[in-house]
N, C-alpha and C positions, 0 to 999 in steps of 0.2 A: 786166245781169249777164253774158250770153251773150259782151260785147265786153269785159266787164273778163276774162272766163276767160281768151279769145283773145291779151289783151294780155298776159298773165300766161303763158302757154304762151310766146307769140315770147319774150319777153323771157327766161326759163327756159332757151328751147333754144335762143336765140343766147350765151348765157353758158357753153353746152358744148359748143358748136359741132355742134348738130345739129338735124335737120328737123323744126318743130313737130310731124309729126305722127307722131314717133319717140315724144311726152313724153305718157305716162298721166297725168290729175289724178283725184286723189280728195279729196275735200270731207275734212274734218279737224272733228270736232265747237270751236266757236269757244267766245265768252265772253260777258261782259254788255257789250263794247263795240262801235263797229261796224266791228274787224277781221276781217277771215276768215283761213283756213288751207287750205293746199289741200299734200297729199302728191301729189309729183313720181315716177314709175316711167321710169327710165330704160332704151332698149333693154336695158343691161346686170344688169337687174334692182334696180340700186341707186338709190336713195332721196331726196330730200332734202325739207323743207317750205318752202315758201314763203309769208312773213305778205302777205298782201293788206291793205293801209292808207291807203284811197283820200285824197289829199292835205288835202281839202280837207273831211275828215269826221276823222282822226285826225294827230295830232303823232308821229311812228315816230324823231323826233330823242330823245328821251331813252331808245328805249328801245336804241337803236344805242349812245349813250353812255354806259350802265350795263352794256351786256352785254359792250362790248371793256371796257370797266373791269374790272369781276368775274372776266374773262376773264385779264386778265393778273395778277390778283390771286392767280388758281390755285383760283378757285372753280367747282363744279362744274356750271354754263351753257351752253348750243349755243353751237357756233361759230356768227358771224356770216360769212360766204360772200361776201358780197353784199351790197349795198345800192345803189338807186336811188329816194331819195328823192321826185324830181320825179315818177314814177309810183305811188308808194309799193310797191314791193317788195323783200322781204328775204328772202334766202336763207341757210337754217340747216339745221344735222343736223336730222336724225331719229331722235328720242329716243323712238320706236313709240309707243304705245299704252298702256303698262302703267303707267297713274297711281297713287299712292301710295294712292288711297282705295278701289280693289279690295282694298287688304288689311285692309279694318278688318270686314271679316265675324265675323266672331268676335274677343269679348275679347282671348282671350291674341295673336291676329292685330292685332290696335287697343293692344294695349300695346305690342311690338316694333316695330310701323308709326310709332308714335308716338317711341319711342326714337330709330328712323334720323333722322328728323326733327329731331330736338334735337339730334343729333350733328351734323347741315348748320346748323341755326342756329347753331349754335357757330363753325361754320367762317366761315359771313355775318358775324359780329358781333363777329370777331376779325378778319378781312382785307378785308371788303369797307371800301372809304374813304368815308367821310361827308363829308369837306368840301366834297365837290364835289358834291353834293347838297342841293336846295332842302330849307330849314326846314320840319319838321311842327309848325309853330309852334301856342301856343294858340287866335289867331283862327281859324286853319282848322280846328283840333279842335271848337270852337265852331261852326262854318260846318258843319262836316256834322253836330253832334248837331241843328241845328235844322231837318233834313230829318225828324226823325222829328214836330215837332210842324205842317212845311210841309204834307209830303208824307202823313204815315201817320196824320194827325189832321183836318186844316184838310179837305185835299183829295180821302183819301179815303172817311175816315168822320164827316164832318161834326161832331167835336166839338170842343169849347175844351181850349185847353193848360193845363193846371192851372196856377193859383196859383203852384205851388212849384216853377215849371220856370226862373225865375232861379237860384235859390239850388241845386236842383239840377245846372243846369251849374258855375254857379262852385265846387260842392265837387268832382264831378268831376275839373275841370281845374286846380284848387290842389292836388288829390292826385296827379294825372299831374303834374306841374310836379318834383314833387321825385325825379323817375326820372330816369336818367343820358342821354345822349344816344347812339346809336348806327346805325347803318344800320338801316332799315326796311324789308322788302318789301313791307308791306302788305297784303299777299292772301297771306300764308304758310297756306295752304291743302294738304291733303292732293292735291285736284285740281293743283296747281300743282307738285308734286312727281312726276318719272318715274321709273320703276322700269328702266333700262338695264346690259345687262351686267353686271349684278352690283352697281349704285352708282347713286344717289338723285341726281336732277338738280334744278335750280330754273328754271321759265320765269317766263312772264307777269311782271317784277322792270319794266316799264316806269314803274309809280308809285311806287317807292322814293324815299324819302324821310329827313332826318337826323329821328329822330323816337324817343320813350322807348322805354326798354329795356324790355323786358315784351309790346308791342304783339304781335308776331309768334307770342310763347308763344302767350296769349290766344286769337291768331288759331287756332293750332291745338289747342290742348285745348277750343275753344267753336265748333271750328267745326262743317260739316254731317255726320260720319258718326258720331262715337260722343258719347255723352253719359256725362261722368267721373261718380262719385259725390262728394260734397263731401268725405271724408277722400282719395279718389283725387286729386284737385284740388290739395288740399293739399302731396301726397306730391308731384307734379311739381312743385307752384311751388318747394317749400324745396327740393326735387333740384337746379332750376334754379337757386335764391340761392346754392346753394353754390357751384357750376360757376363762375356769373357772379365770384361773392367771389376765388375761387383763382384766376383769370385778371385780375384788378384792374380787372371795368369798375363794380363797384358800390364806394361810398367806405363804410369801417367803420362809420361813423354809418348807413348805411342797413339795417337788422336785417330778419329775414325777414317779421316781422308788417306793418313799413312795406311791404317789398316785396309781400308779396301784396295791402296796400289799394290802392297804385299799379295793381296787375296788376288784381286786380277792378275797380278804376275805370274801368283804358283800354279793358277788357273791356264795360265798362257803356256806356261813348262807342261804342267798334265796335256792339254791336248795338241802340242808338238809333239811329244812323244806318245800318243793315244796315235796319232797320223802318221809316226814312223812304222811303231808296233804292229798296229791290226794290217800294213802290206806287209810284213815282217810272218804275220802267222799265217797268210794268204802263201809268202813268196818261198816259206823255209818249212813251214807247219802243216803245207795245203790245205786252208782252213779260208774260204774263200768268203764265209758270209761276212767275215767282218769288214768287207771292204765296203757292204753298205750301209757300215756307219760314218764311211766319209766325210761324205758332203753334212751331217748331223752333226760331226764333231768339229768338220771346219768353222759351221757358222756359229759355233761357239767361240771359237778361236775370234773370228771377225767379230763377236760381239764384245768382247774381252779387250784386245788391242786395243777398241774406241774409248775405253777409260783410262787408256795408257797413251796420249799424245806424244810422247818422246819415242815413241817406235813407230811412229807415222809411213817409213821410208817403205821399213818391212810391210806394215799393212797394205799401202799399194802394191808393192810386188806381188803378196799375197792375191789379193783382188786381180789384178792384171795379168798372172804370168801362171802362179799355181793354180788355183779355182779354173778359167779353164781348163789346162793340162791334165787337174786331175776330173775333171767332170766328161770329157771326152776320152779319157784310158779309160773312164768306169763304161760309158759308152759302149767303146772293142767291146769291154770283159762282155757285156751283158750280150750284145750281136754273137761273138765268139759262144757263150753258153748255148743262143738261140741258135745255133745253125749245127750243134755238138761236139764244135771243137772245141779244146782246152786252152785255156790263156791262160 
C-alpha cells in the first residue's frame, strides 16, 4: 500500500509539475469495490482527487468512457484531468465531501433531497447516450437475482431455494421486459450524489448500463437512508410516469399502474440481488459491515412484493422461512463479533 501511495503521489506531482513532497494525500472514504480515493492538497491549497484502480484488480476503461461521454453530454460529472490507465490513475475535481444522503435527516430534508435527485435523473435520462453502452440485458438481470439464492441462501444461511424461485424470476423479468430502454447508473444512490456549489453531482456512473427505465428511481426511493410509506411511493412513481410521459420516453400503452408493476419489479430484482451481494462481499470480500444492511434491504423487498400480488407464495416464504433465518445468522455474526471470534 505504502508503494501504491508513493506511486500515486510521483505521478500527481509530476503532472503539475512539482516536488512529491509538495502533495498532502488524504484517504477519501472508498466503495464496495477494490478502487480507492485519495484527496490531493496542493502547496496552493487547491484540491483534486485521484481514483486509485490497481490494473489488474479493476477495469477504469469504462468509467473514463462514460465520464468524457456525460461530460460532453453537459451532464453534471467531474472532470476527468487525467488518466494513466497502465498504472491505473485518474485525476478528477473535487466535488468535497457533502454527499446527497447528509440531507435525508429529517422528512421534509429526505423529500427535497429526493426531489434534486429526480431533477438529475431527468437530466441522465434525457442526454446521457445509451447506445454506446453495454445491454442490461435479461440474462444478466437474471445473473444477479441468483446471487441472492447463491450467496444469501446456499452459502450463507445454509438453506434451499424455494420451489417457486423459477417462476419468480421469470415474472419479475417479463414485467421488467415491458419498460423502455434508457441509460442506467446503477447505483443512483443518494451516497453517489454530491452536494457542490450549489448543484448535485453524479459519480461512481462506471457501471452504467443501456438498461429499464424505472431502475434508477427504485434505486433511489429503496435505497439506504429513508424509508417512503406505500401512498409516498406511490405519489413519486406517478410523479415520475408523468415527467417520463411529457418528455416521450414512455409509449401511451404504458399506463401508470404498468409503470409502477415494472418499477416494483426491477425494485424486487435490485434487492434480491443487494441480499445475495452484500453476504457475497462479507463471505468472498471480508467486508462484513455490509451484512447490516440486511434486514434494511429486506424490508424493502417486503414492502415491494406487497404491490406485486402474483408473487404472494414467494412473499410468505420470505416472511416465514428467510427473515427469520437471516435475522438469527445476523444474531451468531454479531454474538460471534462480541466474544472475538470470527464468523
Amino acid at each position: 500500500m505504502t508503494l501504491r501511495l508513493d506511486a500515486l503521489r510521483h505521478w500527481i506531482a509530476a503532472r503539475h509539475h512539482l516536488s512529491p513532497q509538495t502533495c498532502r494525500l488524504e484517504a477519501v472514504a472508498g466503495d464496495a469495490s477494490l478502487r480507492g480515493y485519495c484527496r490531493v492538497i496542493f502547496p496552493d491549497a487547491s484540491t483534486r482527487i485521484v481514483m486509485d484502480a490497481p490494473p489488474t484488480l479493476e477495469d477504469s476503461q469504462p468509467f473514463v468512457a462514460i465520464g468524457r461521454e456525460w461530460h460532453a453530454a453537459g451532464l453534471p460529472v467531474p472532470t476527468i484531468h487525467a488518466v494513466d490507465l497502465e498504472q491505473g490513475f485518474i485525476e478528477l475535481d473535487d466535488l468535497g465531501n457533502d454527499s446527497l444522503h447528509h440531507h435525508f435527516d429529517t422528512d421534509a430534508g429526505a423529500r427535497a433531497a429526493t426531489m434534486r435527485a429526480l431533477d438529475v435523473l431527468d437530466e441522465i435520462e434525457q442526454h446521457a447516450p445509451s447506445a454506446s453502452l453495454p445491454r442490461y440485458d435479461l440474462d444478466f438481470l437474471e445473473e444477479e437475482m441468483d446471487r441472492f439464492p447463491e450467496w444469501g441462501l446456499t452459502r450463507w444461511l445454509g438453506i434451499e431455494t424455494p420451489p417457486q424461485w423459477p417462476t419468480v424470476k421469470r415474472y419479475l423479468l417479463d414485467t421488467i421486459a415491458r419498460l423502455p430502454t434508457v441509460a442506467v447508473h446503477r447505483d443512483f444512490d443518494a451516497m453517489n450524489l454530491m452536494v457542490y456549489r450549489d448543484r448535485l453531482w453524479v459519480i461512481d456512473f462506471q457501471g452504467a448500463l443501456a438498461g429499464p427505465l424505472g431502475y434508477d428511481l427504485i434505486s433511489l426511493l429503496r435505497g439506504r437512508y429513508h424509508r417512503w410509506s406505500r401512498r409516498e411511493m406511490d405519489d413519486w412513481i406517478e410523479d415520475f410516469h408523468q415527467r417520463c410521459a411529457k418528455a416521450g420516453r414512455i409509449a401511451p400503452d404504458l399506463d401508470v399502474e404498468g409503470f409502477r408493476a415494472g418499477v416494483e419489479a426491477i425494485g424486487a430484482q435490485r434487492q434480491l440481488k443487494i441480499l445475495g451481494q452484500f453476504c457475497r462481499l462479507y463471505l468472498r470480500d471480508g467486508k462484513p459491515r455490509y451484512l447490516e444492511w440486511l434486514p434494511h434491504f429486506y424490508a424493502h423487498l417486503d414492502e415491494g412484493l406487497a404491490a406485486l400480488p402474483a408473487l404472494g407464495e414467494f412473499h410468505r416464504w420470505l416472511r416465514d422461512t428467510y427473515r427469520p433465518a437471516m435475522e438469527a445468522r445476523l444474531a451468531e455474526h454479531h454474538a460471534a463479533i462480541g466474544s472475538g471470534a470470527s464468523s
